[in-house]
C-alpha positions, 0 to 999 in steps of 0.5 A, spaced: 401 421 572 398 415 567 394 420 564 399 425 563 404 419 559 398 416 555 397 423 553 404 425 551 404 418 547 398 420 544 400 426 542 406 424 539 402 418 535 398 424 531 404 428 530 407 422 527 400 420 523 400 426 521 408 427 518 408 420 514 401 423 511 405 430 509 411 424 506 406 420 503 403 426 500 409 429 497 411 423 494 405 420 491 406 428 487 413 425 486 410 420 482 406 424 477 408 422 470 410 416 467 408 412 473 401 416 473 399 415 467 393 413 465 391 405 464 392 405 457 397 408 457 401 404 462 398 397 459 403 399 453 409 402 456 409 395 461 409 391 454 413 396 450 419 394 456 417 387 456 418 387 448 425 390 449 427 386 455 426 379 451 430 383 446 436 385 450 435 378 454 434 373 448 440 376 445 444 376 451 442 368 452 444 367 445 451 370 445 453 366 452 451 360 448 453 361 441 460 362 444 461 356 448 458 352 443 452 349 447 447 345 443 441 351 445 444 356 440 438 354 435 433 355 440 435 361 443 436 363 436 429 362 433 426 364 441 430 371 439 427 371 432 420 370 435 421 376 440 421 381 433 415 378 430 412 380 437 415 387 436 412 388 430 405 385 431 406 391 438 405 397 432 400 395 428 394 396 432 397 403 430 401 403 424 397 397 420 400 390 418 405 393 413 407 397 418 409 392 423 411 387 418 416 391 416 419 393 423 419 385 424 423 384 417 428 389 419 429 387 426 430 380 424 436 382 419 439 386 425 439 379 430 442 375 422 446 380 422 448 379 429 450 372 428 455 374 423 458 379 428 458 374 434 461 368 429 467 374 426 469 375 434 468 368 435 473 365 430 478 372 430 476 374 423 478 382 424 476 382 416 469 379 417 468 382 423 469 389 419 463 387 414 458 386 419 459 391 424 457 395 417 451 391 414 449 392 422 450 400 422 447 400 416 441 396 418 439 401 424 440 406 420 434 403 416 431 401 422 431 409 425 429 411 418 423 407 418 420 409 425 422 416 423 417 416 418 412 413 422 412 417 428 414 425 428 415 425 435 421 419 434 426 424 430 431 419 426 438 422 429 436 421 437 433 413 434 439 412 430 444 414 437 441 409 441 441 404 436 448 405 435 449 405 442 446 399 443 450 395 438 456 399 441 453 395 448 452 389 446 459 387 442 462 389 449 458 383 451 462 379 445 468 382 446 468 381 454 466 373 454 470 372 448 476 375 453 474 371 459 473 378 463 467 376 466 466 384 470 466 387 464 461 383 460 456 383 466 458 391 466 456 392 459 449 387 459 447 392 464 448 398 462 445 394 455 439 393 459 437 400 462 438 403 455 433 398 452 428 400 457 430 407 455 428 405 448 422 402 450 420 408 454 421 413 447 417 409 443 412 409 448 412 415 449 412 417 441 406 413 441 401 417 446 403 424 443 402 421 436 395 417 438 393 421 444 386 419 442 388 413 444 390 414 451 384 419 454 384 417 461 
């Protein structure tokens, strides 16, 4: 009788063995495509997000601060400034010093230029607010523009969509805390967040079509 039991626990053991070895199968080609990229490929798209994530985070930090007044402003804000020097110096391995230079000029009007829409909200100045959602609106335009002469495979109107959509994201943060309605502004942050790591990815993958080269496994 023993046997009998130790034989039918071992036969269910293998069935089971065997069906998580089918599941593991299945979902290992699941997971082709970005996450079975190659290590190259993988150290940029991992720098890429962190790049962006300190973007979207540090600005986040700076609304929060700069709108209640707490005497870490400054430093957030030289700290955001540092993160678009960083992203500059991520695309010249690729596009050259000049390149990256320029990106992080124009990414460095785009957090000034945020300032001034945070400072507009801030004191209920409709007018000024007006004039620098224009100059912001203006600066993606430049930026879209220039990361679509750069790299074919980033076409200057899916760019200027998803800068415009981050700036929509990032002034319902404004607008939200300003309105004390905590919900939506935690809601806005992240939808904000998931969409720049979107951003991040298409850069990326803009990069290894461009460079393939670069990226042989």
């Amino acid at each position: 009788m023993k046997k009998i039991i130790l034989a039918g626990i071992l036969i269910l053991f293998c069935a089971l063995a065997a069906a998580n070895l089918s599941y593991a199968e299945e979902m290992m080609g699941k997971m082709e495509g970005p996450m079975m990229c190659g290590s190259a490929e993988l150290d940029l798209r991992l720098a890429m997000r962190k790049l962006w994530e300190d973007h979207i985070t540090y600005t986040r930090n700076y609304i929060i601060s700069a709108l209640a007044d707490l005497e870490d402003a400054g430093a957030v804000a030289q700290r955001l400034l540092k993160n678009q020097d960083d992203i500059g110096n991520a695309i010249k391995a690729y596009y050259g010093d000049a390149a990256g230079d320029k990106l992080a000029a124009l990414l460095k009007d785009h957090i000034m230029i945020a300032t001034e829409v945070v400072k507009a909200a801030k004191m209920g100045n409709n007018e000024e607010l007006k004039i620098a959602q224009a100059k912001w609106s203006a600066n993606a335009d430049d930026i879209a523009a220039f990361l679509s002469g750069a790299n074919p495979n980033w076409t200057k109107k899916d760019l200027t969509d998803m800068l415009y959509k981050h700036l929509e994201l990032t002034t319902g943060e404004v607008v939200s805390r300003l309105k004390k309605d905590w919900t939506a502004d935690i809601a806005y942050y992240d939808k904000g967040h998931t969409h720049m790591l979107m951003f991040a990815d298409t850069l990326t993958e803009g990069i290894v079509k461009q460079f393939p080269e670069k990226f042989k496994k």
